[in-house]
C-alpha positions as CSV (number, residue, x, y, z in Angstrom):
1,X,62.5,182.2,28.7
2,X,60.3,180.6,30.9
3,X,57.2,180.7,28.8
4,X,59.6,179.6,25.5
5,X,60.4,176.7,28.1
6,X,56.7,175.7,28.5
7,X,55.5,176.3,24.4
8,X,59.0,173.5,24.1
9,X,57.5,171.1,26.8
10,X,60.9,169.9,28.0
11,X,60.7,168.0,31.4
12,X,62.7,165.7,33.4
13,X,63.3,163.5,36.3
14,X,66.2,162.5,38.4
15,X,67.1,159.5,40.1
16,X,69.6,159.2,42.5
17,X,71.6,155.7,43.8
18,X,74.0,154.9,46.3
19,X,75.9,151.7,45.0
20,X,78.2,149.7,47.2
21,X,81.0,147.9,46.6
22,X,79.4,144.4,47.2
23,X,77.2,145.8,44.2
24,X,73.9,146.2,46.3
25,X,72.0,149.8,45.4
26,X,69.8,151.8,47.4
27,X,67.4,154.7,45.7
28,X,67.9,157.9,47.7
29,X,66.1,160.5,46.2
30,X,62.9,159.8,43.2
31,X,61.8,163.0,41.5
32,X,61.3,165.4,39.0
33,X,64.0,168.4,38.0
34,X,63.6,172.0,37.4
35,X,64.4,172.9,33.2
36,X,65.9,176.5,34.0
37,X,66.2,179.2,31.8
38,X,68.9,178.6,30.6
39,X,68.1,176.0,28.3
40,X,65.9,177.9,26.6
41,X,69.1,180.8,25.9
42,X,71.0,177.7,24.6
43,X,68.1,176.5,22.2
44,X,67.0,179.6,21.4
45,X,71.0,180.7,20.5
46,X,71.1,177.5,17.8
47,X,67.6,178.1,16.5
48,X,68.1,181.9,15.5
49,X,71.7,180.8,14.2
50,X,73.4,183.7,16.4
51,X,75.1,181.2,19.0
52,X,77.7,179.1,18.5
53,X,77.7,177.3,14.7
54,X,79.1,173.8,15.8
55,X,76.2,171.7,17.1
56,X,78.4,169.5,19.4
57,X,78.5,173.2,22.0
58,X,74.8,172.6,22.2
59,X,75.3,169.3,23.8
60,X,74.4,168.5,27.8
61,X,77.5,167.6,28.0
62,X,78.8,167.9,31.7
63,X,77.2,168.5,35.4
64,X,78.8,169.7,38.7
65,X,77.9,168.9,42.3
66,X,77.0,171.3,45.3
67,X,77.4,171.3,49.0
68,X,75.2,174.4,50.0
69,X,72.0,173.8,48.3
70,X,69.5,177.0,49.5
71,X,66.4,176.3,52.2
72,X,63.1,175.8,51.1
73,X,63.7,174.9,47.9
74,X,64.2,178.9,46.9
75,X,66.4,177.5,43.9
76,X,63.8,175.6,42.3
77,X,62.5,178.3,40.0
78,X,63.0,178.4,36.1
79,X,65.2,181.2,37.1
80,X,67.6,180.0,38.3
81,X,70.9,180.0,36.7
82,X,73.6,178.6,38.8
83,X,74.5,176.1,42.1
84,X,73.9,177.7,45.3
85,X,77.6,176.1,46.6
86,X,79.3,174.1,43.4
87,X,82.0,172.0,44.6
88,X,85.8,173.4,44.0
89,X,88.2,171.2,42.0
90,X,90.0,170.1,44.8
91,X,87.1,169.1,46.3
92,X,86.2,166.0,43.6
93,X,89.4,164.6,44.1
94,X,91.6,163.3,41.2
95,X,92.0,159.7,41.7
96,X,89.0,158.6,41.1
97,X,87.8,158.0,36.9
98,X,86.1,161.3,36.1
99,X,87.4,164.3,33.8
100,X,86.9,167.5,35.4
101,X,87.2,170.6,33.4
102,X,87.8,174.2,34.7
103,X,86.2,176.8,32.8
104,X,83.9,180.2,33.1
105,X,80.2,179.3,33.5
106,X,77.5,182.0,32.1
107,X,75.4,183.0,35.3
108,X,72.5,185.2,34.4
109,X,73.9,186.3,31.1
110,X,77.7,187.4,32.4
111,X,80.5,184.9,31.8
112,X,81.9,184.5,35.7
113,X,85.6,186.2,36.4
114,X,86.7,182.6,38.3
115,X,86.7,179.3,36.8
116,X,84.6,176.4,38.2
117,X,85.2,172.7,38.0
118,X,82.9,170.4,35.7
119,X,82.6,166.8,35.1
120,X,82.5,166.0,32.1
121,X,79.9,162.9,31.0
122,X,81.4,160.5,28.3
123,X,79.5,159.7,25.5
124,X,78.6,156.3,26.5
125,X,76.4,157.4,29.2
126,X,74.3,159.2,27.4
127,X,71.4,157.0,26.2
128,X,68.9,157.4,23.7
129,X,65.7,156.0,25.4
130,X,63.3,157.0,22.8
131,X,62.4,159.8,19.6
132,X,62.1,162.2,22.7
133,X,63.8,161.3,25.6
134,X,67.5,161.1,26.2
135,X,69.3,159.9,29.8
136,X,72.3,160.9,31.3
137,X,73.9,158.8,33.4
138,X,76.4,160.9,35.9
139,X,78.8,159.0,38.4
140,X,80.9,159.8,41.3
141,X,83.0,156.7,42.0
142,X,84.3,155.8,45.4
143,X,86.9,157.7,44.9
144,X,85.7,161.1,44.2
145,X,84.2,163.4,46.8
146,X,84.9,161.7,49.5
147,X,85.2,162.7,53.6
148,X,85.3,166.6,52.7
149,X,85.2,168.9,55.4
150,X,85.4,172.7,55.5
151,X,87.0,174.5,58.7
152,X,86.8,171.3,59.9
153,X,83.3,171.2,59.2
154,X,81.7,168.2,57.4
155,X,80.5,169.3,53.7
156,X,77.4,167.6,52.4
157,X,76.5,167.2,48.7
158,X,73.0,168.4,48.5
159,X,72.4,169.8,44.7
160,X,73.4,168.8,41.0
161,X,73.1,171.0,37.6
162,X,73.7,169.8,34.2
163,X,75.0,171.7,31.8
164,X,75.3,172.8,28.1
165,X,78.7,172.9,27.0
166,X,79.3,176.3,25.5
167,X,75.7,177.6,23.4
168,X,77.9,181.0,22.3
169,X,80.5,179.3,20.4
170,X,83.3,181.3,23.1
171,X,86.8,180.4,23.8
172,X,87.5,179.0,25.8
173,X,83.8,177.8,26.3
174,X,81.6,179.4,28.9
175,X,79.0,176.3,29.6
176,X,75.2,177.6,31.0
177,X,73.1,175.5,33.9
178,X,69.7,173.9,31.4
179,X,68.3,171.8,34.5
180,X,68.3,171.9,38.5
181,X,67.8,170.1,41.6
182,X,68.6,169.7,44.9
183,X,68.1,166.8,47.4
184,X,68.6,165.9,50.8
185,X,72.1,165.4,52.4
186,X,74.7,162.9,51.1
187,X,77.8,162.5,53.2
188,X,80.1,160.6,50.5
189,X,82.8,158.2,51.3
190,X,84.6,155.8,49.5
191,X,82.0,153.1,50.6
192,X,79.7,153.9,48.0
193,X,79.2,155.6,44.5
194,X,76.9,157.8,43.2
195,X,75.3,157.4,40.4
196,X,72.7,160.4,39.3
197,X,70.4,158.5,36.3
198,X,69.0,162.2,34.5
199,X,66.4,161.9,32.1
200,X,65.3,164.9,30.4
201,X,62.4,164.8,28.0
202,X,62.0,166.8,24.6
């Protein structure tokens, strides 16, 4: 898929914010984002009509978080089709805003045996900029994520996918990773959200 990826031209570029509660916001990671393969199974699955035939499962429609993001950026391929370490439900928390969704992802063309907990982004942040670019705004209140520790071991976010939300019309829906990226550390608390401002070109 990778060259169907390049003849489509689809980029992007991820901006990450902590936001305190007094309102002030500080820019922790600037950069571009990996388009992974599986976008190209999703867009390739509406354009040959032998995926799902409701356009709203082709949407980018939800995103999870990851706490064991791989060394030397070894994830950061076109290849790759799912988070190193995706965060478990009980992990996000349920008091803070978000709707989180457990289904079966499609890794590397095999719908997973476990489910995996999604957020899912509302339709009001996801913005039109122009004829070719659409952003995604993704946040994690002060009240998700927060403190989380593994045999007593403090767990780090350090990666974030989004995700199409169900390209072969299953159900339930299987949703498949279309863009990547890892960054550096984040311990959360509930001093701070974060706010992930995604914008994908097309």
């Amino acid at each position: 898929m990778r060259s169907f990826l390049e003849e489509v031209g689809i980029t992007g570029h991820l901006t990450i914010i902590k936001r305190y509660k007094d309102g002030e916001e500080e820019v922790v990671f600037d950069d571009h984002n990996i388009i992974v393969s599986g976008m190209g199974v999703g867009l390739s699955l509406m354009f040959t009509g032998s995926g799902s035939n409701t356009v709203l499962d082709y949407q980018i429609d939800r995103f999870q978080l990851g706490v064991s993001a791989k060394p030397n950026s070894e994830l950061e391929v076109s290849s790759t089709y799912s988070l190193s370490g995706p965060a478990t439900f009980g992990e996000y928390g349920t008091a803070g805003n978000a709707f989180i969704e457990q289904v079966k992802p499609i890794e590397n063309g095999v719908v997973l045996g476990a489910d995996e907990a999604f957020i899912l982004i509302p339709a009001n942040k996801i913005t039109r900029i122009n004829d070719n670019s659409v952003r995604y705004t993704l946040v994690v209140d002060e009240e998700l994520f927060n403190d989380i520790q593994r045999d007593s071991v403090d767990v780090y976010l350090n990666e974030v996918g989004l995700f199409m939300k169900n390209p072969t019309g299953a159900i339930p829906k299987n949703p498949i990773l279309v863009a990547y990226r890892n960054f550096s550390n984040i311990y959360k608390t509930n001093d701070f959200s974060l706010i992930f401002r995604w914008t994908l070109n097309f």
